[in-house]
MARBA-3410 file (N, C-alpha, C, O; in Angstrom, 1 decimal):
236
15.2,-6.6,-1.8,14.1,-5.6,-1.8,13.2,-5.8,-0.6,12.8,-7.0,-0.2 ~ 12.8,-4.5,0.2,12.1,-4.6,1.5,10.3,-5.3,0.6,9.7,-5.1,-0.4 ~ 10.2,-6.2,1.7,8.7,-6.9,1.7,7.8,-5.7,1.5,7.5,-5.3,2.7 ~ 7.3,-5.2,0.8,6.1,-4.1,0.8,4.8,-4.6,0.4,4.9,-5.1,-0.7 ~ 3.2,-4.7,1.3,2.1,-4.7,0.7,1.6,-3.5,0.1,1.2,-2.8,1.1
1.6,-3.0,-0.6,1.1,-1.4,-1.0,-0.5,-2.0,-1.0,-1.3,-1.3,-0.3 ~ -0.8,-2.7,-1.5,-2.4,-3.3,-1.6,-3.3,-3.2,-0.3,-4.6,-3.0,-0.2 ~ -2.4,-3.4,0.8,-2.6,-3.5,2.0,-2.6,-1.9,2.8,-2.8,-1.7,4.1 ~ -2.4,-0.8,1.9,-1.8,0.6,2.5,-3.0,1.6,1.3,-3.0,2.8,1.4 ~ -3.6,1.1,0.6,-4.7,2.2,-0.2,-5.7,2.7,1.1,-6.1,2.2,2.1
-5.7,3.8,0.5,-6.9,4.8,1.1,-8.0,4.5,0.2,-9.0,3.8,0.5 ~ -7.6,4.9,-0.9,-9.0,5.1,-1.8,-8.1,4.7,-3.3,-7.0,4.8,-3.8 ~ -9.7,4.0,-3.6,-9.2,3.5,-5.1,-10.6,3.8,-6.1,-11.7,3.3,-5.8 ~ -10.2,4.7,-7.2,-11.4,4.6,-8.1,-10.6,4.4,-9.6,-9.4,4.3,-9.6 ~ -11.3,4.4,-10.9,-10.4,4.4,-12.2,-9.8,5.1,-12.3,-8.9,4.8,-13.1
-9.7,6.1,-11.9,-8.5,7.4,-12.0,-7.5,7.1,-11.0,-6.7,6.4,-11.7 ~ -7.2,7.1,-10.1,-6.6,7.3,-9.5,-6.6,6.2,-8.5,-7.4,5.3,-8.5 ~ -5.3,6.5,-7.7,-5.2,5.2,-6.3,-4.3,6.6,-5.6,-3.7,7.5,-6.2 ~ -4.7,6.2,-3.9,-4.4,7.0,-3.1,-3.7,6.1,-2.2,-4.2,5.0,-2.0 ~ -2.8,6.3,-1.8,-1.8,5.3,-0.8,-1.6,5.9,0.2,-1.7,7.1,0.3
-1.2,5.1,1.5,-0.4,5.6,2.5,1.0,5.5,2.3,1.4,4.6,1.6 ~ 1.7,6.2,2.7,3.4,5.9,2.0,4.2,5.6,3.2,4.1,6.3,4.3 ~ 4.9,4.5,3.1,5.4,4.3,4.7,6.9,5.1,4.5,7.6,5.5,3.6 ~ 7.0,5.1,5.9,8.9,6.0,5.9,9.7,5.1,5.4,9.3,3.9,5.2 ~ 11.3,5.7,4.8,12.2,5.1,4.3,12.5,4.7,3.5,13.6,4.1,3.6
11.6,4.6,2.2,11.9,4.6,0.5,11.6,6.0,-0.3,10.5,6.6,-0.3 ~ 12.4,6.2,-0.9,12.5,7.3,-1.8,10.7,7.0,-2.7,10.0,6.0,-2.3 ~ 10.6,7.5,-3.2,9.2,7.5,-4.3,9.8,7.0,-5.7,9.3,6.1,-6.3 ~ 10.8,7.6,-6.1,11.4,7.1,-7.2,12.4,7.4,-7.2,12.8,8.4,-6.7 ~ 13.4,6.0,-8.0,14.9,6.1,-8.6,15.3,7.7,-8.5,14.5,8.6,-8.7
16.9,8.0,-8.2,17.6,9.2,-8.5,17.7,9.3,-10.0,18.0,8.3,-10.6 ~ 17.3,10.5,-10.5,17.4,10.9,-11.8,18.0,10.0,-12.6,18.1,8.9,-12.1 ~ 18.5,10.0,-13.8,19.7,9.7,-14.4,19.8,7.9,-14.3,20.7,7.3,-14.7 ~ 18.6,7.4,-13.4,19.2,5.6,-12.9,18.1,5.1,-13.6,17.1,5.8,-13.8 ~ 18.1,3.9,-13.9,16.9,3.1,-14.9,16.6,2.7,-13.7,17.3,2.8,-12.7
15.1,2.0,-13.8,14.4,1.3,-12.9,15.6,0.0,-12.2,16.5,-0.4,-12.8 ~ 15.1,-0.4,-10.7,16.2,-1.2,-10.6,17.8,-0.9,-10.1,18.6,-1.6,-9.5 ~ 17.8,0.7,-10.7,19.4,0.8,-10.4,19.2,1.6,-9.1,18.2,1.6,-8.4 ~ 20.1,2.0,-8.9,20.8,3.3,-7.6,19.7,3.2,-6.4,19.3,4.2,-5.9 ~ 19.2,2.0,-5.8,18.5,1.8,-4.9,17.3,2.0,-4.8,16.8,3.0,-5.3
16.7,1.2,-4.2,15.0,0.6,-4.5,14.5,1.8,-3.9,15.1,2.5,-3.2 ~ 12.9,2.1,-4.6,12.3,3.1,-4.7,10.9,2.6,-4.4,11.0,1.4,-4.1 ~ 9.6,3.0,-4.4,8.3,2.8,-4.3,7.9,2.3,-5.6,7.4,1.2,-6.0 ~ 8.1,3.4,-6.0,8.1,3.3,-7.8,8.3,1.4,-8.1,7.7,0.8,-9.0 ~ 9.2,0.7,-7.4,9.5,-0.6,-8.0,8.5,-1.8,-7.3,8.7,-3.0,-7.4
7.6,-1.4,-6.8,6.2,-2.3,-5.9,4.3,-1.3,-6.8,3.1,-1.5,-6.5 ~ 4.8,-0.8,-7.5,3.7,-0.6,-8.4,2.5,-1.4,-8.8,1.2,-1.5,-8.7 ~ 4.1,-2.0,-9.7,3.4,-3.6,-10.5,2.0,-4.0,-9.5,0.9,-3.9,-10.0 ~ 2.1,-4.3,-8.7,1.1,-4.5,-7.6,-0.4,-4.0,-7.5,-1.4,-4.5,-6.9 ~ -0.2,-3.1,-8.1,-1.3,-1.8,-8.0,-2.0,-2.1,-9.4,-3.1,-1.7,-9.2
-2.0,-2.5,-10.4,-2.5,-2.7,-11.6,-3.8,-2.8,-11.7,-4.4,-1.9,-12.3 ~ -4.6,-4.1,-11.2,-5.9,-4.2,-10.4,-6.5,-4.4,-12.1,-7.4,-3.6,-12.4 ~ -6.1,-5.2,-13.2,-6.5,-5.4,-14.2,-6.4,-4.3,-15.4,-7.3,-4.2,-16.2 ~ -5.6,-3.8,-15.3,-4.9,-2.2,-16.2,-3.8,-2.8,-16.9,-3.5,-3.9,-16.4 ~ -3.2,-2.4,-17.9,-2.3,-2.9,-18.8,-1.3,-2.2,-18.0,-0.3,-2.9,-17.8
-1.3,-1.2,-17.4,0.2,-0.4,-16.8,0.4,-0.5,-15.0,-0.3,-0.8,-14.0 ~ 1.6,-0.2,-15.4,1.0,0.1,-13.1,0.6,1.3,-13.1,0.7,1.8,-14.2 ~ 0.3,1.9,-12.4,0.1,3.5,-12.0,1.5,4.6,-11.7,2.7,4.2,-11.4 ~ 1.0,5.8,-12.0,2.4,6.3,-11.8,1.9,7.5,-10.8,0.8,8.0,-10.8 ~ 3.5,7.9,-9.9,3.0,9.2,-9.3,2.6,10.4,-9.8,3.0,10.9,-10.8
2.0,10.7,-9.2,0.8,12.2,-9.7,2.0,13.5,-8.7,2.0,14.7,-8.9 ~ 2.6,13.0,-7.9,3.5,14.4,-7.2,4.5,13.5,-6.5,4.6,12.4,-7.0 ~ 5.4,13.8,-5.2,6.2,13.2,-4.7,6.0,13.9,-3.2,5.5,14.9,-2.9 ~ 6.9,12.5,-2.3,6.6,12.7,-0.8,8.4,12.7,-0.8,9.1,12.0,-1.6 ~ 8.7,13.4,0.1,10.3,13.0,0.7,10.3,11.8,1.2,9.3,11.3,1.7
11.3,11.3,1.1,11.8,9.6,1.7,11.2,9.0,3.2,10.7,7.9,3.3 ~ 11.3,9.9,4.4,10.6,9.7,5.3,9.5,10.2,5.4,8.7,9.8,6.4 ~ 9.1,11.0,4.7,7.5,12.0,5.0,6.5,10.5,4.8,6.7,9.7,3.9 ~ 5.7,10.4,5.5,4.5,9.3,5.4,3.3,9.8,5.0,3.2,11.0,4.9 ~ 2.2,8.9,4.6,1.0,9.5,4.4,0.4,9.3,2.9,0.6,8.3,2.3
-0.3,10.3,2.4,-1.4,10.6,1.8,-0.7,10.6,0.1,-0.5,11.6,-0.5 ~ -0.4,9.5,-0.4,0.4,9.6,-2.0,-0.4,9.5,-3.0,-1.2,8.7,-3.0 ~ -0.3,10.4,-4.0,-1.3,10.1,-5.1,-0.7,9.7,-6.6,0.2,10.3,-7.1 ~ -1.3,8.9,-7.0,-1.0,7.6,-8.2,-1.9,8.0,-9.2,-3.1,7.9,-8.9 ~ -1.4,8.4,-10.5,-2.1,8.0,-11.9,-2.5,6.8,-11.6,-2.1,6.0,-10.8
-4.0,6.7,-12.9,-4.0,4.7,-13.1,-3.5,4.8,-14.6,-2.8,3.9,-15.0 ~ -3.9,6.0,-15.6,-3.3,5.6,-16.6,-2.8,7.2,-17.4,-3.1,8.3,-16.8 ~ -2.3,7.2,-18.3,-2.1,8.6,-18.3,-2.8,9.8,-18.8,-2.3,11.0,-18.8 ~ -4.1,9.3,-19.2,-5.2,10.8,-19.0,-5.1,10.9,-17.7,-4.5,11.9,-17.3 ~ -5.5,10.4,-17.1,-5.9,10.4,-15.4,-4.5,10.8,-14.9,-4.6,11.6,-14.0
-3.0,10.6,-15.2,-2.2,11.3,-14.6,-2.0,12.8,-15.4,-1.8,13.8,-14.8 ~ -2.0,12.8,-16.5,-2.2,14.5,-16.9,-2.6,15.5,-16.4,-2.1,16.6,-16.3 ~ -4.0,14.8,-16.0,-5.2,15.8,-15.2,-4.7,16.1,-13.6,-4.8,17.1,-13.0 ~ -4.1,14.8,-13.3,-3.1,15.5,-11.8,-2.9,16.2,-11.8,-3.4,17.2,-11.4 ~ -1.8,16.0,-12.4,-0.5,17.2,-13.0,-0.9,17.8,-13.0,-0.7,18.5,-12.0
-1.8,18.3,-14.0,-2.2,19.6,-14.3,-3.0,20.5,-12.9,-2.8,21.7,-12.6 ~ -4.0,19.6,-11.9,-4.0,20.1,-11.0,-3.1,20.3,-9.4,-3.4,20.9,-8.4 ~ -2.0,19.5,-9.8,-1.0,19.8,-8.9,-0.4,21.6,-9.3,-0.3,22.7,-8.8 ~ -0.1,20.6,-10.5,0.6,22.2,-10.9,-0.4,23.9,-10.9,0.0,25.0,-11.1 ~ -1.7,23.5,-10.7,-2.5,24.6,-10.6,-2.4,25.0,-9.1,-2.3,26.2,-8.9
-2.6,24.1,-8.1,-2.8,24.5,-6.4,-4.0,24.4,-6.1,-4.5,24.9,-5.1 ~ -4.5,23.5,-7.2,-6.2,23.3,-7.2,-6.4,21.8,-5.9,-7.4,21.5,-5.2 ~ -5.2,21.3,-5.9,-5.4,20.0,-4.6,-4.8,20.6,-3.7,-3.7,21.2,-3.8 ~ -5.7,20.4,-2.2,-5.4,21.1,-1.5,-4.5,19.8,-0.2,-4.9,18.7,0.1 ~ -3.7,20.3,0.1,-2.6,19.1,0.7,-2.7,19.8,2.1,-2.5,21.0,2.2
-3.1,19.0,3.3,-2.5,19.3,5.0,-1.9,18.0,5.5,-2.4,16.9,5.6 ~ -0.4,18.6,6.0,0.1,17.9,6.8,0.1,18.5,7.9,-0.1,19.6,8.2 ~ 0.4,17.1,8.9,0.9,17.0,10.3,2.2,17.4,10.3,2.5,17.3,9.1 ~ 3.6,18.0,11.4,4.3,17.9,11.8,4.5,18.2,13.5,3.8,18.8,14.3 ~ 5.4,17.6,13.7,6.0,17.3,15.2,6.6,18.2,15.4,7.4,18.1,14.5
7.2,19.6,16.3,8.3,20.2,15.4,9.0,20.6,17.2,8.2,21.1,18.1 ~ 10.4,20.4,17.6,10.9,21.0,18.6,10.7,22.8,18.4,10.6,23.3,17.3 ~ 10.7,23.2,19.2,10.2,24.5,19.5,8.6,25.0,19.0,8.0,24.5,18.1 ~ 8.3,25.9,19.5,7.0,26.9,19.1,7.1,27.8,18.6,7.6,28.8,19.3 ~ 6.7,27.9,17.6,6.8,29.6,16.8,6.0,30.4,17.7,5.1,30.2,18.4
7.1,31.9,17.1,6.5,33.0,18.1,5.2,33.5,17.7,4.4,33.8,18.6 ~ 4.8,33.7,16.4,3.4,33.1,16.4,2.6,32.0,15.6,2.9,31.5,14.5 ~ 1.8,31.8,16.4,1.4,30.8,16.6,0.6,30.0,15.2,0.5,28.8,15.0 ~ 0.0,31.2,14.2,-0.6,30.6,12.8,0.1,31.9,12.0,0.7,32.9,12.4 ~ -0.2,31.4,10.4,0.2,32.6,9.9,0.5,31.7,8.8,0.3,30.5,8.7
1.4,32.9,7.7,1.8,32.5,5.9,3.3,32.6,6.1,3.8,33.5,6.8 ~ 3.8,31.6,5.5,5.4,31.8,5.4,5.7,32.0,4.0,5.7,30.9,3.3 ~ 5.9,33.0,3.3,6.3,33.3,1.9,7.7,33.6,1.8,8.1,34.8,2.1 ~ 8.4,32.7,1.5,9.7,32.6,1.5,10.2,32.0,0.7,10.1,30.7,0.9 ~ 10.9,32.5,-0.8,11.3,31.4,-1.8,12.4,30.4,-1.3,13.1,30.3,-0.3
12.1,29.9,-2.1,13.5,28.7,-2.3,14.3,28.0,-3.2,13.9,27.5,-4.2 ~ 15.4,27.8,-2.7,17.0,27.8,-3.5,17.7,26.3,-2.9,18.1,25.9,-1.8 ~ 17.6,25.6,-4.7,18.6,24.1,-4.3,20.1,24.7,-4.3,20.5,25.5,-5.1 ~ 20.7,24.2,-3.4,22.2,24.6,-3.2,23.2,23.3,-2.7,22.7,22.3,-2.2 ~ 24.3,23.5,-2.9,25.0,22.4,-2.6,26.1,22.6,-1.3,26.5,23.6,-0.9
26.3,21.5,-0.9,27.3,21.5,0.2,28.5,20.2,0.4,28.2,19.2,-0.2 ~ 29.4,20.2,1.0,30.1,18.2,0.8,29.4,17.6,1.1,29.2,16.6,0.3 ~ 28.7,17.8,2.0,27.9,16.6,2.2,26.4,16.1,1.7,25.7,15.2,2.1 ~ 26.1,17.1,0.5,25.5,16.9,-0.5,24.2,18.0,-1.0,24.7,19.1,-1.0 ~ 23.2,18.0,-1.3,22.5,19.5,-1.7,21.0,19.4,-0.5,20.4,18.5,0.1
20.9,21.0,-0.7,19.8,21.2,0.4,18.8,22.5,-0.3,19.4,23.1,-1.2 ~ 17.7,22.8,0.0,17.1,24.0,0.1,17.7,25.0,0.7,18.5,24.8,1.6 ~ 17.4,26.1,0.4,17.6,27.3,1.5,16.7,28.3,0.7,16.3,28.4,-0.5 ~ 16.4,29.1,2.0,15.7,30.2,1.7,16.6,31.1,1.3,17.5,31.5,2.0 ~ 16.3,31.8,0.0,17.0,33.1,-0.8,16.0,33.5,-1.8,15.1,32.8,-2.3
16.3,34.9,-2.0,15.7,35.8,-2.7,15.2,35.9,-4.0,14.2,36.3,-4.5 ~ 16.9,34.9,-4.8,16.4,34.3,-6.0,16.0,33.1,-6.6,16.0,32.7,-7.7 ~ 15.6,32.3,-4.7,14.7,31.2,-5.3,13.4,31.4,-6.1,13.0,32.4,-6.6 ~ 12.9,30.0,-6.0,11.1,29.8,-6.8,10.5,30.2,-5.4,10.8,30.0,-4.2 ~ 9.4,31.0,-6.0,8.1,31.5,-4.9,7.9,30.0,-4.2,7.9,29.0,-4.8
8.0,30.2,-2.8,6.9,29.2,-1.9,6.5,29.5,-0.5,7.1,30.0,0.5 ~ 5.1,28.8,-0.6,4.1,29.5,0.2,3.8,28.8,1.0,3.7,27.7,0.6 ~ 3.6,28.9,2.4,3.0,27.8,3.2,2.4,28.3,4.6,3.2,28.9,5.4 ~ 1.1,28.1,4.8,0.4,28.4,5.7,0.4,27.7,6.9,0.9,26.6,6.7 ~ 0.1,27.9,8.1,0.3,27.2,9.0,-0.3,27.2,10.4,-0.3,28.3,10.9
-0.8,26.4,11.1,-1.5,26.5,12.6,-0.9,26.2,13.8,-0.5,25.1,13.5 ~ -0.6,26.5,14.7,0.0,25.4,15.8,-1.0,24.5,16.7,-1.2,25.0,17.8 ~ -1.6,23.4,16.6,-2.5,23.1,17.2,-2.5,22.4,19.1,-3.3,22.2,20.0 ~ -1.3,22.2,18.9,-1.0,21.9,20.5,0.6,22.3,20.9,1.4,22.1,20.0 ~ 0.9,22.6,21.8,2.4,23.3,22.1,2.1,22.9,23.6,1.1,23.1,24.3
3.8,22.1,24.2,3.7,21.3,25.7,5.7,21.2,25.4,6.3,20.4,24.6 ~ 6.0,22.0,26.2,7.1,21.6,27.3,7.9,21.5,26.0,8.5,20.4,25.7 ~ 7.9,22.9,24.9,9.2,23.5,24.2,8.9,22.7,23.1,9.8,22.7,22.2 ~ 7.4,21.8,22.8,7.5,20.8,21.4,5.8,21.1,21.2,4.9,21.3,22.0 ~ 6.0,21.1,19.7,4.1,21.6,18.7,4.0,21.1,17.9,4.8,20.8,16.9
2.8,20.9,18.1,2.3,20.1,17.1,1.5,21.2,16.0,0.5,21.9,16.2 ~ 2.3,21.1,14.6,1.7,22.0,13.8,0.6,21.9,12.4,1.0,21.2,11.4 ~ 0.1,22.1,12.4,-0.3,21.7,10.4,-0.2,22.9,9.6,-0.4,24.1,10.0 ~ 0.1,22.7,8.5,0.8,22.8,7.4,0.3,22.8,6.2,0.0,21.7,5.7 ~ 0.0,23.9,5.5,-0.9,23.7,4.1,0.1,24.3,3.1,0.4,25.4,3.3
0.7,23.6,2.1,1.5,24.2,0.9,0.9,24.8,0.1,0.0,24.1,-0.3 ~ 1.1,26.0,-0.5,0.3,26.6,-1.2,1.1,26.1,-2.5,0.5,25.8,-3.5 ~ 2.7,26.1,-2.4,3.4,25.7,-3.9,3.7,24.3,-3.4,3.2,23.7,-2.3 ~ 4.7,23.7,-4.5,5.2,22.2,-3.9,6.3,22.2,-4.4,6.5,21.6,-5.5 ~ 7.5,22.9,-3.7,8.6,23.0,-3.7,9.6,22.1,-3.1,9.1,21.6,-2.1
10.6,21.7,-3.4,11.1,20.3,-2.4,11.6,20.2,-1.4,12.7,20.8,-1.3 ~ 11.1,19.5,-0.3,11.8,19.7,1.0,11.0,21.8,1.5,11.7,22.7,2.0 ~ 9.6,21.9,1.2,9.3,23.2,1.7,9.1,23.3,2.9,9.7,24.1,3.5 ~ 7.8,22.2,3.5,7.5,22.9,4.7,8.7,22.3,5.9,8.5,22.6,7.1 ~ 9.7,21.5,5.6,10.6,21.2,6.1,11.2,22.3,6.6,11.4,22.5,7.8
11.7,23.3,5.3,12.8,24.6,5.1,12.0,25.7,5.8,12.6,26.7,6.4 ~ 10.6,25.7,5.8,9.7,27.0,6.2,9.5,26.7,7.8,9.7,27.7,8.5 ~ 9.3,25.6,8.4,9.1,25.2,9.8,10.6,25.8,10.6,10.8,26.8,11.3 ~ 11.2,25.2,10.3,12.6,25.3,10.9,12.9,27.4,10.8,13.3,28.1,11.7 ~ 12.6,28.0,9.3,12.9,29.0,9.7,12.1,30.0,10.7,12.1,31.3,10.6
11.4,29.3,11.5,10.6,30.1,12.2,11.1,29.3,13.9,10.5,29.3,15.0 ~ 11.6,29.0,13.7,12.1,28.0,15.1,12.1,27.0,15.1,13.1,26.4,15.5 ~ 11.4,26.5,14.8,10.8,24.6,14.8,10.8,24.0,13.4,10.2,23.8,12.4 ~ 11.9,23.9,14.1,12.9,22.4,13.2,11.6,20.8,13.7,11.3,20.3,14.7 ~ 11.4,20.3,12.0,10.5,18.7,12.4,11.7,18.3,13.1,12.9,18.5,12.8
11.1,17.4,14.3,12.0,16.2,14.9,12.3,15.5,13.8,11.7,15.8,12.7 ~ 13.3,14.4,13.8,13.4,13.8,12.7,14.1,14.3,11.7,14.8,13.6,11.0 ~ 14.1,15.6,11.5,14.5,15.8,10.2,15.8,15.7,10.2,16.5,16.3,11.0 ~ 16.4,14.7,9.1,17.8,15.1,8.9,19.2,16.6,8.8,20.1,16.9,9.5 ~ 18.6,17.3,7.5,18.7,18.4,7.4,18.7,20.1,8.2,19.6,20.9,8.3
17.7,20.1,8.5,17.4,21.7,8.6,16.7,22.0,10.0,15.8,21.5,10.5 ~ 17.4,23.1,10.4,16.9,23.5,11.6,18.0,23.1,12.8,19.0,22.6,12.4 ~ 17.8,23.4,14.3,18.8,23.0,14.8,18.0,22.5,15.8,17.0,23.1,16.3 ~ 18.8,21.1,16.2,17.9,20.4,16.6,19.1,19.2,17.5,20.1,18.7,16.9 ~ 18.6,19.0,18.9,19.4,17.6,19.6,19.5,16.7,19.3,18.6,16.1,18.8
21.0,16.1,19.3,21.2,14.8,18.8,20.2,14.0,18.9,19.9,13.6,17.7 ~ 19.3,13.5,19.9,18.2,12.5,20.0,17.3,12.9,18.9,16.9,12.2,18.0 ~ 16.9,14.1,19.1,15.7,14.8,17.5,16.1,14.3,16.8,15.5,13.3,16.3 ~ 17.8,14.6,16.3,17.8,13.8,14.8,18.1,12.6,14.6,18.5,12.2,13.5 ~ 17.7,11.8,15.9,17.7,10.2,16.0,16.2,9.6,15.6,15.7,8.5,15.1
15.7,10.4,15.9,13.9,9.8,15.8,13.7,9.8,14.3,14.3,10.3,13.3 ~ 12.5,9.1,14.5,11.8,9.1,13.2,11.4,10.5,12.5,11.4,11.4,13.3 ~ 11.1,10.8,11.4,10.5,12.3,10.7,9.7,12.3,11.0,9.2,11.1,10.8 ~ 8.8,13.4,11.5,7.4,13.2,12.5,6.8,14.7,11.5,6.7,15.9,11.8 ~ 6.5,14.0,9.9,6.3,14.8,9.1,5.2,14.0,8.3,5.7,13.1,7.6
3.8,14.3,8.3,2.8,13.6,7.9,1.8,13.8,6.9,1.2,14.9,7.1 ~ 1.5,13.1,5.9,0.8,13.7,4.9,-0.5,13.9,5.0,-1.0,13.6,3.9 ~ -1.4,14.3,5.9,-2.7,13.6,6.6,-3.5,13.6,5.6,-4.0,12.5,5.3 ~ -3.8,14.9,4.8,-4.8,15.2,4.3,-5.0,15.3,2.5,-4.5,16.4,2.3 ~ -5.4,14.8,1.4,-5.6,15.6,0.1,-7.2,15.5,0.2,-8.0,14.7,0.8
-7.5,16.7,-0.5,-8.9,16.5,-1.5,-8.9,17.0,-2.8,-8.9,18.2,-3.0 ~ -9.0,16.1,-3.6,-8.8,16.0,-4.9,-10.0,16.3,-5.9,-10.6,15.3,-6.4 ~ -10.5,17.5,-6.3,-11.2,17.8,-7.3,-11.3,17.2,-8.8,-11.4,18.0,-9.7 ~ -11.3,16.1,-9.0,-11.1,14.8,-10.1,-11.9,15.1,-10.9,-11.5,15.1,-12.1 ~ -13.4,15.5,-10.7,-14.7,15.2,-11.3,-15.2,16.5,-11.6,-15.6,17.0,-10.6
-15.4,17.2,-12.5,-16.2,18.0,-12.7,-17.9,18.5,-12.0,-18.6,19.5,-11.8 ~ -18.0,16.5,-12.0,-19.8,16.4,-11.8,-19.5,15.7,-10.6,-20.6,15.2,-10.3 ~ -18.5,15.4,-9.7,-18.7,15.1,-8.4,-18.4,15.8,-7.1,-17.3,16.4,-7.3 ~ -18.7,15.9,-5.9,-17.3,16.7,-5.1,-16.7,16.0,-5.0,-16.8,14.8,-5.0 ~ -15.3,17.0,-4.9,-14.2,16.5,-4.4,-14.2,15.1,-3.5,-15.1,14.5,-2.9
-12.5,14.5,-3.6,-12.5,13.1,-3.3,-11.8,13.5,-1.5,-11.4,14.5,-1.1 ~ -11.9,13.1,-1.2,-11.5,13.4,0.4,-10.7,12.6,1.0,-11.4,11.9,1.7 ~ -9.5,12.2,1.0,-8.5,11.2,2.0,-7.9,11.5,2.8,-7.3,12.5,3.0 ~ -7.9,10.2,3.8,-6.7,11.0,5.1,-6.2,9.7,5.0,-6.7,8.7,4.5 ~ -4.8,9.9,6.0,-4.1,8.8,6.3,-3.7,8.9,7.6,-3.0,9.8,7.9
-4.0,7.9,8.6,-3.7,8.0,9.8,-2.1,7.8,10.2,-1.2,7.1,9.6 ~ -2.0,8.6,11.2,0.0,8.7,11.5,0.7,7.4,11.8,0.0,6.5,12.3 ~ 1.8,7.3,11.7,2.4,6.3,11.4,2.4,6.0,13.4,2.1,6.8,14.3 ~ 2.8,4.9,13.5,3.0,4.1,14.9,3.5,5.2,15.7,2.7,5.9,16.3 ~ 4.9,5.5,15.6,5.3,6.5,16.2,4.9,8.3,16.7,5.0,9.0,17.6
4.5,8.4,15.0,4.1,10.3,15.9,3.1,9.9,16.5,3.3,10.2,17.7 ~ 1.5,9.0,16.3,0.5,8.8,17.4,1.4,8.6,18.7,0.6,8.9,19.7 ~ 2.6,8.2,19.2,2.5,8.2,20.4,2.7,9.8,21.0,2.1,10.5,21.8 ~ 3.9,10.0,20.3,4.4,11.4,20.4,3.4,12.6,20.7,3.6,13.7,21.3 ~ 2.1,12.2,19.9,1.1,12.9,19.7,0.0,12.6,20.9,-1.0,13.3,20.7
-0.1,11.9,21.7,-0.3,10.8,22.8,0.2,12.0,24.0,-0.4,12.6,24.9 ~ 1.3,12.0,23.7,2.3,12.7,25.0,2.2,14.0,24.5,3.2,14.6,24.8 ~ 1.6,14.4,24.1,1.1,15.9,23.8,-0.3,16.4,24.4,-0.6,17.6,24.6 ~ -1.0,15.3,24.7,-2.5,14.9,25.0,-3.1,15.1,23.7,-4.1,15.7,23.7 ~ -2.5,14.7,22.5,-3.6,14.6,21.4,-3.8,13.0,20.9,-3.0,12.2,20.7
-5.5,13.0,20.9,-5.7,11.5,20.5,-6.0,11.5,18.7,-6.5,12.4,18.0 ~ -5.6,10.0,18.4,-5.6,10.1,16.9,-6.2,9.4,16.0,-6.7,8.6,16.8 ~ -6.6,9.1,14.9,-7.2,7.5,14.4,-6.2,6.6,14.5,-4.9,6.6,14.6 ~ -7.2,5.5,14.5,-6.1,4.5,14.4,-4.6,4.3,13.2,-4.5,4.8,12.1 ~ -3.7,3.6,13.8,-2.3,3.4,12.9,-2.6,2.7,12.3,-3.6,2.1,12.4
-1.5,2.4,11.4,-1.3,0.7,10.9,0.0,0.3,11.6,0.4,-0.8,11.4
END
């Protein structure tokens, strides 16, 4: 099992909730169908850690793709993950990511409303956009564009899997990094996923404002983002 401090990676911690940074290259949780432990280590299995004097560990409130980094949000117990849920599933938390993306959309902000469809292939299942997928929405800015590469953000309006992944690429710009989708130079799909969770604000409290987290980008897109001329907060 990879060494993980998760204790060492919180944003923000109150009774409800724990906000993490999520590092690249563990799933969030086990593949379906596998008990804890099985079918390869997950996030989910460095929890225990997070307890902080709670009878449970905390559980996730939504999920990040395997390389997507950033901004993760954790039940502490399960009123407090209910009430996630329930506002995940409403669109009441509002999520901005970063991405890296080879090419520039022809334009430059705008709404991508384009469902989407899990489908299979040999070499195993993907999104695609079709007619009779689930509605998904995703807004978008270009905030810096240099020599055929943009830097974009990204607001999900649904949280469909693998979305702003499938919505970037169908407008030209495929994330570097990405495995999957889009078409993209062997070297792009050598890099890291330069796909970032920067931002949630979490309306938790009735009687407070909203909770406000960011997570600074992981080692690599600050540089990438460097060589864009954009400067960033600090990494870990």
């Amino acid at each position: 099992m990879k060494t993980i401090n998760l204790a060492e990676r919180i944003l923000h911690r109150d009774g409800l909730m724990l906000v993490i940074d999520k590092p690249a290259g563990l799933p969030v949780h086990a593949r379906p169908g596998t008990a804890k432990g099985e079918g390869g280590e997950s996030l989910e299995d460095h929890f225990d850690a997070l307890r902080f004097g709670l009878p449970r560990p905390p559980a996730l409130a939504h999920r990040l793709d395997r390389d997507t980094t950033g901004c993760l949000v954790l039940g502490r117990h399960p009123k407090a993950l209910r009430k996630l849920h329930r506002l995940f599933l409403e669109g009441r938390i509002d999520k901005t990511y970063w991405a890296i993306c080879r090419g520039v959309p022809e334009k430059l902000s705008g709404t991508i409303d384009a469902p989407l469809k899990k489908g299979t292939e040999r070499a195993g299942w993907r999104m695609s956009i079709a007619a009779d997928g689930q509605p998904a929405v995703t807004t978008y800015r270009t905030l810096k564009a240099k020599d055929g590469v943009s830097f974009i953000e990204a607001k999900p309006k649904t949280g469909r899997t693998h979305q702003i992944r499938v919505h970037l690429a169908s407008l030209g710009a495929p994330i570097i990094g990405d495995p999957l989708y889009g078409e993209l130079p062997d070297d792009d799909r050598r890099q890291p996923m330069m796909l970032h969770a920067r931002r949630v604000i979490i309306p938790i409290s009735k009687s407070k404002d909203p909770v406000v987290v960011e997570a600074p980008p992981p080692k690599w897109m600050a540089e990438r983002l460097k060589s864009l001329g954009v400067e960033t907060p600090a990494t870990r």
